[in-house]
C-alpha positions as CSV (number, residue, x, y, z in Angstrom):
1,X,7.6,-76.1,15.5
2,X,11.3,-75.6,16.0
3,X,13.5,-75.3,13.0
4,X,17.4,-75.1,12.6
5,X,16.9,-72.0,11.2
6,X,15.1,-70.7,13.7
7,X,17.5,-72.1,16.5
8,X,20.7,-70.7,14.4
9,X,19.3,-67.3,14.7
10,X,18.1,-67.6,18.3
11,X,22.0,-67.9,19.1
12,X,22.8,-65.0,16.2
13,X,20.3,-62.6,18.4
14,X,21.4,-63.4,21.7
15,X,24.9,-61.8,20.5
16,X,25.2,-58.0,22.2
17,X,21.4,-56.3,21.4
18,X,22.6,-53.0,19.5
19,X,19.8,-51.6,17.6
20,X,16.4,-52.6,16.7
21,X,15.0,-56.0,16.8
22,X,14.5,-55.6,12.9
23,X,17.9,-54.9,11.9
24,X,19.0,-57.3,14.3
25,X,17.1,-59.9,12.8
26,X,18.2,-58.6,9.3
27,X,21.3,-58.5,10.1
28,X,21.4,-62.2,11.3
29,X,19.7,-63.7,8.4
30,X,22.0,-61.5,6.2
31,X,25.2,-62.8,7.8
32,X,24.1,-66.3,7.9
33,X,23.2,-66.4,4.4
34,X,26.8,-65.0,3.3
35,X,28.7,-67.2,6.0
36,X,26.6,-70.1,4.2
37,X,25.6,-71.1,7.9
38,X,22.1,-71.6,6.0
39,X,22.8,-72.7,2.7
40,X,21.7,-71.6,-0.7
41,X,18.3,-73.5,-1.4
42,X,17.0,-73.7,2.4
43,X,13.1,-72.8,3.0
44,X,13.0,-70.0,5.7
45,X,10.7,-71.0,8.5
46,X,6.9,-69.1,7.8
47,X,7.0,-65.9,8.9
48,X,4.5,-66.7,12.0
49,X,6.1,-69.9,12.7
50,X,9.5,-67.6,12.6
51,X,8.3,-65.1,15.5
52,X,7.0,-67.3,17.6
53,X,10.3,-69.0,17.9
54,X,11.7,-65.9,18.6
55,X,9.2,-64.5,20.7
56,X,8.8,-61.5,18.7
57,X,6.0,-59.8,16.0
58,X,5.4,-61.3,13.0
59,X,5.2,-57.9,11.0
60,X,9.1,-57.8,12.4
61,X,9.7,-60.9,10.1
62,X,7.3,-59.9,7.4
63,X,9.4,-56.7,7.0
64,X,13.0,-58.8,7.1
65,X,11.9,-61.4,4.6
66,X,10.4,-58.5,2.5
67,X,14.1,-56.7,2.5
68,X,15.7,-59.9,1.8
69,X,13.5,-60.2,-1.1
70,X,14.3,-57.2,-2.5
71,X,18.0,-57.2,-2.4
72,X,17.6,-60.8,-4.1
73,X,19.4,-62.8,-1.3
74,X,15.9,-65.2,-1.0
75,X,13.5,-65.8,-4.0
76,X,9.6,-67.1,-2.5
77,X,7.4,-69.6,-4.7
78,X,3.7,-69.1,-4.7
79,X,2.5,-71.1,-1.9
80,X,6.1,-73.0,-1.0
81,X,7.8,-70.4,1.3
82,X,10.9,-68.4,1.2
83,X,14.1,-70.4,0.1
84,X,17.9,-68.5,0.0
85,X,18.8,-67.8,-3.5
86,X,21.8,-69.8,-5.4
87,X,23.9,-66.2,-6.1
88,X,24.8,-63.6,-3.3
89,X,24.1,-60.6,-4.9
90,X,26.3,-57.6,-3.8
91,X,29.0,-60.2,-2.2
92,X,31.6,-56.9,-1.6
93,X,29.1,-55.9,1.5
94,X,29.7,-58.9,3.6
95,X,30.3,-58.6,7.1
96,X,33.7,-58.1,8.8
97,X,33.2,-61.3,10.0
98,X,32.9,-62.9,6.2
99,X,35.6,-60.3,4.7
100,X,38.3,-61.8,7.2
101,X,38.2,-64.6,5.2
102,X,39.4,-63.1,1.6
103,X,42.6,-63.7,0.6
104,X,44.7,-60.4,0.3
105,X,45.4,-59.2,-2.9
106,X,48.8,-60.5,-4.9
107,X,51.5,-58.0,-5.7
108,X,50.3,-55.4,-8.1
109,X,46.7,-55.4,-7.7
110,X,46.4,-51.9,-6.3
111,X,44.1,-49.9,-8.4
112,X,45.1,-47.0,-10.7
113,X,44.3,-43.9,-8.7
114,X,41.4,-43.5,-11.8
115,X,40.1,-47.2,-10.7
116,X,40.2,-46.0,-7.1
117,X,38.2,-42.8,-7.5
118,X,35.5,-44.8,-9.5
119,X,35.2,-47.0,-6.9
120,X,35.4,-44.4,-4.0
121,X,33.1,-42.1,-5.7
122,X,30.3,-45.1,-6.9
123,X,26.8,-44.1,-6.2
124,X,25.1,-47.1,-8.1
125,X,23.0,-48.8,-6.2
126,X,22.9,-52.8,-5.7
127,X,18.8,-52.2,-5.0
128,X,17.2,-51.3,-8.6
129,X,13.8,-52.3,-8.1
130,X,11.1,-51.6,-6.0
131,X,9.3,-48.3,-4.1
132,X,10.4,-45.8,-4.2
133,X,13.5,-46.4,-6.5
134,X,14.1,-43.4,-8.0
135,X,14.1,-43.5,-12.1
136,X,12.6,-46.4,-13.0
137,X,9.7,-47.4,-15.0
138,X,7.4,-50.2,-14.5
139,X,8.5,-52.8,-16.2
140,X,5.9,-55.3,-15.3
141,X,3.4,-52.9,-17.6
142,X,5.9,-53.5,-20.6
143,X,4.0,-54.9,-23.3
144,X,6.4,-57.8,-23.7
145,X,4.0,-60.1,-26.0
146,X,3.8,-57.7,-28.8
147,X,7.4,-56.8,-28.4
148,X,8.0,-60.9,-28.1
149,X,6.0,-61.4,-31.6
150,X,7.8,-59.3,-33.5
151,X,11.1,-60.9,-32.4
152,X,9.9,-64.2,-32.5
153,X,9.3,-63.6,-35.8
154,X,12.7,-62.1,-36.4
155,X,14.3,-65.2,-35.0
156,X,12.4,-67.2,-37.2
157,X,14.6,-66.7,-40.3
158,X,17.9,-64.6,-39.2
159,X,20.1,-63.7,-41.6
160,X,24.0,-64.0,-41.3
161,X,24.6,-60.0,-41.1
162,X,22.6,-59.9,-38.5
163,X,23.8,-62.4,-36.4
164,X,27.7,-60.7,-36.9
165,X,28.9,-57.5,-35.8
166,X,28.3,-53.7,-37.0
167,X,29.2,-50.8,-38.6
168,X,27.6,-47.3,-38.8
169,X,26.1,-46.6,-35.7
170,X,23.2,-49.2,-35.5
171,X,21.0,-50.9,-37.7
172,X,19.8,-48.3,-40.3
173,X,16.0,-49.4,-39.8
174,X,15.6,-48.5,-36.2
175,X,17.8,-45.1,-37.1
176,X,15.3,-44.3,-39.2
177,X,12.5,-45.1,-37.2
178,X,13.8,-43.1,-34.3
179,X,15.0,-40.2,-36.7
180,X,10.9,-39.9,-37.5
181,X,9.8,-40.3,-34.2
182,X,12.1,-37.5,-32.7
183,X,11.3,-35.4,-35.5
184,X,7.3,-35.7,-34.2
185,X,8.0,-35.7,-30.3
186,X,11.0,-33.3,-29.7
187,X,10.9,-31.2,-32.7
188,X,14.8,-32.7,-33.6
189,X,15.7,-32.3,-37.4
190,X,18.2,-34.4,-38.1
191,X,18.2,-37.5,-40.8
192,X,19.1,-41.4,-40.2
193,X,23.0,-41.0,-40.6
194,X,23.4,-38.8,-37.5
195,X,21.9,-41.3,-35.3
196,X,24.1,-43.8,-33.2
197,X,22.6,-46.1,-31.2
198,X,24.8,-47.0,-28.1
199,X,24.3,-49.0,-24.7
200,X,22.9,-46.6,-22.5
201,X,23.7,-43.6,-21.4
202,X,26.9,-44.3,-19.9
203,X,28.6,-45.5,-23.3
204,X,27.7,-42.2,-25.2
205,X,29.1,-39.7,-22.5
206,X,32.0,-42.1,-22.6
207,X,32.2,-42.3,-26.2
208,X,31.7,-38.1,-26.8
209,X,34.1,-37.1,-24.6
210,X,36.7,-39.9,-25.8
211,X,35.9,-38.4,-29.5
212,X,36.2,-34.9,-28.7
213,X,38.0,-34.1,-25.3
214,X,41.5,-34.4,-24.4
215,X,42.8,-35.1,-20.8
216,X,42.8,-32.0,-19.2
217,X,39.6,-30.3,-21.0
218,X,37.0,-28.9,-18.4
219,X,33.2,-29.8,-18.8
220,X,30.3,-27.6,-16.9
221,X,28.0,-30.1,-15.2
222,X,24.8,-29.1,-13.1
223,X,25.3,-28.8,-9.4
224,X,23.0,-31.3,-7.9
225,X,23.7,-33.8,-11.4
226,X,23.3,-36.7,-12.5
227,X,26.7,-39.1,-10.7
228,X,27.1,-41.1,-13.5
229,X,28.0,-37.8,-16.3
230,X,30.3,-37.0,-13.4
231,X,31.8,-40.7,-13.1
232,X,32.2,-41.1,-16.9
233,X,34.0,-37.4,-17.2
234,X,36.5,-37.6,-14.8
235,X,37.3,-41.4,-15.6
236,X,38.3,-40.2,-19.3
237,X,40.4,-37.5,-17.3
238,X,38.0,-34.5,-18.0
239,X,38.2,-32.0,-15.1
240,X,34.8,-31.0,-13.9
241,X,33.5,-27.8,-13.2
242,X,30.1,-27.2,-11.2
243,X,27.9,-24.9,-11.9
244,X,24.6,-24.7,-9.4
245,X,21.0,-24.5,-11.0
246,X,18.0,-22.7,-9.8
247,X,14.5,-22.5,-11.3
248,X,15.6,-21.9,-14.6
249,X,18.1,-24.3,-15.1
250,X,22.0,-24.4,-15.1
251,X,23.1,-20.9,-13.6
252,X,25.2,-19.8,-16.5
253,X,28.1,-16.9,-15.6
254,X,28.6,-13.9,-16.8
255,X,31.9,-15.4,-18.9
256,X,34.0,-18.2,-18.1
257,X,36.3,-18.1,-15.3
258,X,39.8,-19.5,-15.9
259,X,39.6,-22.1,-19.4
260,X,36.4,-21.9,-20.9
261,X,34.8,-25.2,-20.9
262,X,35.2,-27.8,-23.8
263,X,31.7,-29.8,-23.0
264,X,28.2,-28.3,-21.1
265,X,26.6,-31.5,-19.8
266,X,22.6,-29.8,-19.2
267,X,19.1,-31.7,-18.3
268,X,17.2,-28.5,-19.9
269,X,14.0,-30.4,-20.5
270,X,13.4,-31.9,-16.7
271,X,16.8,-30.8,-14.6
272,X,18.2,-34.0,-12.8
273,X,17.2,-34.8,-10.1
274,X,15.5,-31.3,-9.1
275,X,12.8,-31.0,-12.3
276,X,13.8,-27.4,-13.0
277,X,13.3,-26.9,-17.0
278,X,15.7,-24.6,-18.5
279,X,14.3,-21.1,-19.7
280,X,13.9,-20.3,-23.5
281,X,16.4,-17.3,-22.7
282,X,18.5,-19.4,-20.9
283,X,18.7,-21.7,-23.9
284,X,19.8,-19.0,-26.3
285,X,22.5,-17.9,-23.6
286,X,23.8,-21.2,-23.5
287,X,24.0,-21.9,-27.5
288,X,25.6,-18.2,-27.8
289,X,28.1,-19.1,-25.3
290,X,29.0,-22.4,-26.8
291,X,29.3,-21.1,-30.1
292,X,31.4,-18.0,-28.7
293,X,33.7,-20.2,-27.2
294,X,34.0,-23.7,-29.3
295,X,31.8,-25.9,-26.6
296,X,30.0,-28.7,-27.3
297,X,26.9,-29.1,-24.8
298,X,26.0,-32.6,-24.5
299,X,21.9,-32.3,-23.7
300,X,20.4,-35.3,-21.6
301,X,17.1,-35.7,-22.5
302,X,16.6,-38.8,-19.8
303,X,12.6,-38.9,-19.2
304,X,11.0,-35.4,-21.7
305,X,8.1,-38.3,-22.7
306,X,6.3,-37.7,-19.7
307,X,4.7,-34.5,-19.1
308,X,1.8,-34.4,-17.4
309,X,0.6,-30.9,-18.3
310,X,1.6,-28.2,-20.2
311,X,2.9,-28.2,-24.0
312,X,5.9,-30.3,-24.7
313,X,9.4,-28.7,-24.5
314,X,11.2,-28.2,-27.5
315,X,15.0,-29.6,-27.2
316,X,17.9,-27.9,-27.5
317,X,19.2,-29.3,-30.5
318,X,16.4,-28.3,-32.6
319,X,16.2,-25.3,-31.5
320,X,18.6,-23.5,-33.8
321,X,19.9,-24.5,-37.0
322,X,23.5,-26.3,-36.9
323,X,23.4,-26.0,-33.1
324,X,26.4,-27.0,-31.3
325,X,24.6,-29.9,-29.4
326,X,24.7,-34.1,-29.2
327,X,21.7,-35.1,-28.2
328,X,21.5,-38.2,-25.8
329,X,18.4,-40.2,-25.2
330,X,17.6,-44.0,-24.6
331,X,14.6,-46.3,-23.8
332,X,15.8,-46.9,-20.5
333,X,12.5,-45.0,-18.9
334,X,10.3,-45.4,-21.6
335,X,10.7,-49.4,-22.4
336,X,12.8,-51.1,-19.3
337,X,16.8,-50.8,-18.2
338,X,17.7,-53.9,-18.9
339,X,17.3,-53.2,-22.5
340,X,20.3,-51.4,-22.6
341,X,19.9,-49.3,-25.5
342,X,20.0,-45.4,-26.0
343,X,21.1,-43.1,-29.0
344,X,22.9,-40.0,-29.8
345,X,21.7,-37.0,-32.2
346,X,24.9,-35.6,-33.7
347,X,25.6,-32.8,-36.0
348,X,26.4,-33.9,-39.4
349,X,30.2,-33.0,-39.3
350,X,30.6,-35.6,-36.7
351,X,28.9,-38.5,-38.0
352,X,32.2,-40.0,-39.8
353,X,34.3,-40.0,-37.0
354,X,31.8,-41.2,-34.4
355,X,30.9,-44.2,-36.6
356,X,34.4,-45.4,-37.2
357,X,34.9,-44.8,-33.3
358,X,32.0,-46.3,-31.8
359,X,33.1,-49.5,-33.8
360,X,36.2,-49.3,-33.2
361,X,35.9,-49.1,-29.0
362,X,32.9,-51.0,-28.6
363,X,32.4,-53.2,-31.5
364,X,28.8,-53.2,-32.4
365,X,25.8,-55.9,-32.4
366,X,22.5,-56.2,-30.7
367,X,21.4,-55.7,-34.6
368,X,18.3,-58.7,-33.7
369,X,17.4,-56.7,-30.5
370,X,17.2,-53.3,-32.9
371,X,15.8,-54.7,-35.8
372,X,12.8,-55.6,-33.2
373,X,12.8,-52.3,-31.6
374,X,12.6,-50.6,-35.3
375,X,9.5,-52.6,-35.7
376,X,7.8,-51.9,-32.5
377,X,8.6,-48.2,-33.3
378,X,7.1,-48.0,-36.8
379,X,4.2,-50.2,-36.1
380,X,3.0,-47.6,-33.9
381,X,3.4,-49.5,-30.7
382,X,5.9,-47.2,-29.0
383,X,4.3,-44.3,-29.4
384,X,1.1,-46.1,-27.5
385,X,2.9,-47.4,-25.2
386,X,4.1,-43.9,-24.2
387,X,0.8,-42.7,-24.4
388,X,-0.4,-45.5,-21.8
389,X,2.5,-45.2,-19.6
390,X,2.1,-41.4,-19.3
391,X,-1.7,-41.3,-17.9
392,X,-0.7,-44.5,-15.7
393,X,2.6,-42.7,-14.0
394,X,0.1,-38.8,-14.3
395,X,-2.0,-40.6,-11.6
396,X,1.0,-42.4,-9.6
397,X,2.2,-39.0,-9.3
398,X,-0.8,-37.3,-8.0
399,X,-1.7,-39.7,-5.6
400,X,2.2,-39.1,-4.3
401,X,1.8,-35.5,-4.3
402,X,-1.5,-35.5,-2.3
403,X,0.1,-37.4,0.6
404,X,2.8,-35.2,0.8
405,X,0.6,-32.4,1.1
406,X,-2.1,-34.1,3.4
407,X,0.5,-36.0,5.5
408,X,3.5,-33.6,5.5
409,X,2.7,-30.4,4.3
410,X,3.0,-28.7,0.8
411,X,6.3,-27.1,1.9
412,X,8.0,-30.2,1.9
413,X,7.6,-30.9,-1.3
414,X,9.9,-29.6,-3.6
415,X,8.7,-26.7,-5.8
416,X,11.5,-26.0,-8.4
417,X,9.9,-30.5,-9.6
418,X,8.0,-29.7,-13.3
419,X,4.8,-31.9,-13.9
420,X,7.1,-34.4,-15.5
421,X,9.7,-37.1,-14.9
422,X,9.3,-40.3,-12.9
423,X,10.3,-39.2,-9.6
424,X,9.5,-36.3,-6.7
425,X,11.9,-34.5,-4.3
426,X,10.9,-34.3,-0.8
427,X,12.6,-31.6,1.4
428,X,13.8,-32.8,4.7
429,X,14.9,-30.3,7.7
430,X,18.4,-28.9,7.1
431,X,19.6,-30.6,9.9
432,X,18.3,-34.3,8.9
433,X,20.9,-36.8,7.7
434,X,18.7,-38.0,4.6
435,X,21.3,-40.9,3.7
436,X,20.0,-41.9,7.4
437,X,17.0,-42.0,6.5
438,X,17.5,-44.0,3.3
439,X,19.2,-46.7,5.4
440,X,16.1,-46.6,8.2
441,X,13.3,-47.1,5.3
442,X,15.4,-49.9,3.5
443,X,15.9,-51.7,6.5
444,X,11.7,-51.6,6.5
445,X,11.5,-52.6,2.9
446,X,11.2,-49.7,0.8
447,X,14.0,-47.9,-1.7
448,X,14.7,-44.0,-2.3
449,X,17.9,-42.4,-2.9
450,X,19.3,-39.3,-0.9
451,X,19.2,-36.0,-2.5
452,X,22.6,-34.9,-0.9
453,X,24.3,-37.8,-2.7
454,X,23.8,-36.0,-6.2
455,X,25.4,-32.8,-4.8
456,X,29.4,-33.0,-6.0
457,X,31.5,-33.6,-2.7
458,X,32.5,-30.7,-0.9
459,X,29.9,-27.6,-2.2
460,X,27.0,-26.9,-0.3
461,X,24.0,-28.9,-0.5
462,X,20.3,-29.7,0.5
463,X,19.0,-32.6,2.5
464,X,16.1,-34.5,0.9
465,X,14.7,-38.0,-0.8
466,X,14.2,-38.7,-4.0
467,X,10.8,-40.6,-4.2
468,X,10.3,-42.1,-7.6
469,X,6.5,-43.5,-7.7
470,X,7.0,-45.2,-11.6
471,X,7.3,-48.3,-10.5
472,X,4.7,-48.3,-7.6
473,X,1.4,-49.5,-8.2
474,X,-1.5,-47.1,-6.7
475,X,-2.7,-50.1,-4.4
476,X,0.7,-49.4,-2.6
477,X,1.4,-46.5,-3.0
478,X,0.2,-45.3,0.7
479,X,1.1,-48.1,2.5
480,X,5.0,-47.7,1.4
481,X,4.7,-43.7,2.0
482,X,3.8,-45.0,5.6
483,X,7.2,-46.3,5.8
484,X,8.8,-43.1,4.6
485,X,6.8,-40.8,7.5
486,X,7.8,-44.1,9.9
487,X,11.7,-44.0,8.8
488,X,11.9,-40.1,9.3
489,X,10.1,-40.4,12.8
490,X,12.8,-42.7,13.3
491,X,15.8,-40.8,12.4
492,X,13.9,-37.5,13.8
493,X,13.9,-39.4,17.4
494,X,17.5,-40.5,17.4
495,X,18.4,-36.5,16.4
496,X,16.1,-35.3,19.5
């Protein structure tokens, strides 16, 4: 059965052949989609009546559609077929063909050179879900009818405070629901008042170092690091430092060379993204040295609810009295992203000041959406939830783990990783372009991140992938890490 989708792409392949028939067939689907040569709401042809209208293997197709899927430019219904979705989503990658077609930008549109390096630096990704997207949990185990309940419930009678905006840091029932909960987990003493809750982790860095740095102050960040800490710094004009970590953590120096830095941005419990946890000794160097020198260390504590063995870590912050530390966490890993909430621990001298300017920049809300989670918390779901999630991702992991070893060999996978987190690091061959390697297994379907992309541009780094098996259930987890071996077979021939 010939289709006009099917015909349209016939011509779309018979352009000049470069590349594999997958991308090619990507590729044309792709542009034909963003051109709107097939139109938002069109049913693709079936896969198998697809390729044999092509003349090529229907696992080619199954692998296309798959991608498409995944990068949300088609949506499938149960037993109706593949139809092109109603929104392009990540519109700015269009083909030179489609970009021709923008109009050119009216006088004064140029970016501010801090707009342009946020832009020319960006490293988040358009691709958030899937195998083996690094860093996120599975969302599909969230227990969203209990969480639903309790905010049905809440909806059922709102009041008119909590439907207008806020003041102090978050609604004072979910700050005191955390404050109890981190007091039990990560050994944190602090009480209700130095709790704010923010969006995310983006929004606290933000709002720290607009509180407490000046243009011009230097922060230490770890060297591979999270991009985001780095995106957030230099866009409030903080100059960035990096240090390099090894198996205990951030390499601290001797003394500071040059100005001593005014904020130590550290993953101590579960180093990002190489799992190295920071030594107790290296702990008390690093408190020493901020008190010496009037630094505030900003502690990420981004995923410490999963460990898999072992006793839990203590943080930094509660590890001495009056430490000099904000403490950053959010639910992000532990409920789902989208959620959009996280928190910082702050020493009581601050709370005043961060209040008045959280409230000021951002103008609080969300008070339904915390009133729920203060429920969920204190009812003891939360905590189970945890519980739950930590013996499903414990098994996720080992099952990745053992095909590395089986497949690969142990000395690909990295050693410095803890028996924690949410995602692995796989070692690649110096020489192997591993942002190569990213592009060859997305074009087959499945999502990982490049571990030379967390290195800051222009040091030294390693080649490798970041695997993150959260999100993968154990029915699929080999068949994806098939793709992985097939993607660096692929990139291993073109280098030979």
């Amino acid at each position: 059965m010939r289709t006009l989708a099917g015909d349209l792409l016939q011509l779309r392949l018979g352009e000049p052949a470069d590349g594999p028939m997958n991308k090619r067939l990507y590729r044309g689907i792709r542009e034909a989609i963003l051109d709107g040569a097939i139109p938002a709401g069109t049913r693709l042809p079936a896969t198998r009546d697809l390729a044999a209208e092509l003349g090529i293997a229907r696992n080619t197709v199954v692998h296309v559609y798959g991608q498409l899927l995944a990068e949300g430019y088609t949506y499938s219904r149960q037993g109706n077929g593949t139809f092109v979705t109603d929104s392009v989503p990540d519109t700015y990658l269009a083909s030179g063909r489609s970009r021709r077609h923008v109009a050119a930008a009216p006088p004064g549109a140029a970016l501010s050179a801090r707009g342009a390096l946020i832009v020319d630096e960006a490293s988040a990704s358009p691709y958030q879900w899937g195998a083996f997207m690094p860093g996120v949990p599975d969302v599909t185990e969230f227990p969203h009818k209990k969480f639903g309940r309790i905010v049905n419930a809440l909806w059922r009678n709102p009041t008119p405070a909590m439907l207008s905006y806020s003041y102090g840091g978050g609604l004072p029932a979910l700050r005191e629901a955390l404050a109890q909960h981190l007091a039990v987990t990560r050994s944190i003493d602090c009480e209700p008042d130095q709790l704010i809750i923010v969006e995310g982790s983006h929004q606290a860095i933000d709002l720290a170092t607009r509180i407490l740095g000046d243009t011009g102050d230097v922060a230490w960040v770890e060297n591979p690091g999270y991009w985001g800490a780095r995106t957030v710094l230099a866009a409030n004009g903080i100059r960035i430092v990096h240090q390099p970590v090894d198996d205990e953590g951030m390499q601290l120096p001797a003394q500071a060379e040059g100005t001593p830095p005014r904020f130590i941005f550290v993953t101590p419990s579960h180093q990002y993204p190489l799992g190295s946890v920071m030594s107790l000794a290296r702990r008390r160097q690093l408190l020493a040295m901020a008190r010496g020198w009037g630094s505030w260390i900003i502690e990420d504590d981004y995923d410490s609810e999963f460990r898999f063995s072992g006793r839990p870590i203590a943080s930094l912050q509660g590890l001495e009295p009056d430490a000099p530390v904000i403490y950053l966490g959010t639910f992000s890993k532990t409920l789902y992203p989208g959620l959009r909430v996280g928190y910082l621990v702050l020493p009581k001298t601050l709370t005043r000041a961060f209040q008045a300017a959280h409230a000021e920049l951002y103008r609080e809300g969300h008070l339904m959406t915390h009133a729920a989670l203060a429920t969920f918390i204190a009812e003891g779901h939360y905590a189970a939830h945890i519980r739950r999630m930590r013996m499903l991702y414990a098994r996720r992991r080992a099952m990745l783990v053992n095909l590395i070893e089986r497949r690969l060999g142990a000395e690909w996978l990295h050693r410095d990783s803890s028996d924690a987190g949410l995602h692995l690091v796989l070692n690649l061959p110096a020489d192997m372009d591993d942002a190569r390697v990213v592009e060859e297994a997305r074009a087959r379907g499945v999502l990982t991140r490049p571990l030379s992309r967390y290195y800051a541009t222009g040091t030294d780094n390693r080649p490798g992938l970041l695997l993150g098996y959260a999100c993968v259930p154990e029915s699929e987890i080999a068949r994806k890490f098939e793709v992985v071996l097939d993607s660096l077979a692929a990139v291993a021939r073109r280098r030979a």
